[in-house]
VEXDREN-2710 file (C-alpha; in Angstrom, 1 decimal):
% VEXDREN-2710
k/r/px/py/pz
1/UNK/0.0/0.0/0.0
2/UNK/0.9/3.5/-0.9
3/UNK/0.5/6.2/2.1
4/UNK/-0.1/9.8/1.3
5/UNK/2.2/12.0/2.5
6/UNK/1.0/13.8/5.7
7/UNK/1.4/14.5/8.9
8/UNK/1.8/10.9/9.8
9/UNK/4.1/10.1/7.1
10/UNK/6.8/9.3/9.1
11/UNK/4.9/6.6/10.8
12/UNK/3.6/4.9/8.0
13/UNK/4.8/1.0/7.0
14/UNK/3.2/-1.0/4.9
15/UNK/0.9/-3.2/7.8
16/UNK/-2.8/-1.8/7.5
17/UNK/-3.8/-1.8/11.2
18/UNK/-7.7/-2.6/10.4
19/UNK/-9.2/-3.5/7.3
20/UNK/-12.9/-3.0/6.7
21/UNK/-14.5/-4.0/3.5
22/UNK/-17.8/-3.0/2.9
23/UNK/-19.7/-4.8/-0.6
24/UNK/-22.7/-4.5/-1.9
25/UNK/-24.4/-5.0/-5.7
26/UNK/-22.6/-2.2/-7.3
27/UNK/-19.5/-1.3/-5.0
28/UNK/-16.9/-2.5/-3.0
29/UNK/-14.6/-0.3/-0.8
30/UNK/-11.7/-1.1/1.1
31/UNK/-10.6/1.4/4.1
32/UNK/-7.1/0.2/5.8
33/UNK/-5.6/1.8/9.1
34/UNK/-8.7/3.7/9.8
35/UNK/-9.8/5.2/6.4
36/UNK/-5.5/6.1/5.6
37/UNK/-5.7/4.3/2.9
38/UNK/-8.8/3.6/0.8
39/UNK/-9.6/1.9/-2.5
40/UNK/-13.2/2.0/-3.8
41/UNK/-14.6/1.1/-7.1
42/UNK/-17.9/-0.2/-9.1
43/UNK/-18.8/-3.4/-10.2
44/UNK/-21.5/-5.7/-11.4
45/UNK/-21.2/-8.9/-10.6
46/UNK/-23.6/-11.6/-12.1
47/UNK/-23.3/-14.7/-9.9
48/UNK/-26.7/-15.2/-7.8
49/UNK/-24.2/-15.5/-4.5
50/UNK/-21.0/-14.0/-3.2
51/UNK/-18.7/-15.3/-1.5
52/UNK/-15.2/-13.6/0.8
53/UNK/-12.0/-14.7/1.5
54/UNK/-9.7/-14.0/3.8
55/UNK/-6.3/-14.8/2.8
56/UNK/-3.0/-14.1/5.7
57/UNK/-3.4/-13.6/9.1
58/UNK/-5.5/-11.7/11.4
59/UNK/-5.9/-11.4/15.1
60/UNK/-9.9/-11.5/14.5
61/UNK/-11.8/-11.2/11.6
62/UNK/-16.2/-9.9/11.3
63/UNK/-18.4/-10.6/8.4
64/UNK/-21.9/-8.6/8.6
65/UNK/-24.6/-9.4/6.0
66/UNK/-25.7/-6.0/4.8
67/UNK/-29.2/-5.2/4.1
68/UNK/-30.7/-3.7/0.7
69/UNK/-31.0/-0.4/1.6
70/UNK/-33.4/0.6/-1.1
71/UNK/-35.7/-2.5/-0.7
72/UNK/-39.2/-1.6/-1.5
73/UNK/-38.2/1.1/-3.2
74/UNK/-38.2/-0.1/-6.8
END
């Protein structure tokens, strides 16, 4: 991972602290060390499920469903 240059900067290495990925039908987002370093982009996937992976090593890791925030809408 890249870090931006910053107050910080002279802390920085390359082990993200916290990863949270949030996914849903049209984005996924990927916030490391507390939203330091962040990755987000849109996609369409096709397949009826989705599956994660966790590949490495983690001291604990969470998976929350999330919910269709528009449901009932359309």
């Amino acid at each position: 991972m890249q870090h931006a240059v910053g107050p910080d900067a002279d802390d920085a290495d390359d082990t993200a602290r916290a990863l949270r990925v949030p996914v849903d039908a049209s984005a996924v987002e990927v916030y490391a060390s507390g939203g330091r370093d962040v990755l987000s982009t849109r996609w369409f996937p096709v397949a009826e499920e989705l599956s994660v992976a966790l590949h490495g090593s983690c001291a604990a890791g969470h998976v929350w469903a999330m919910g269709d925030g528009m449901a009932g809408t359309y």
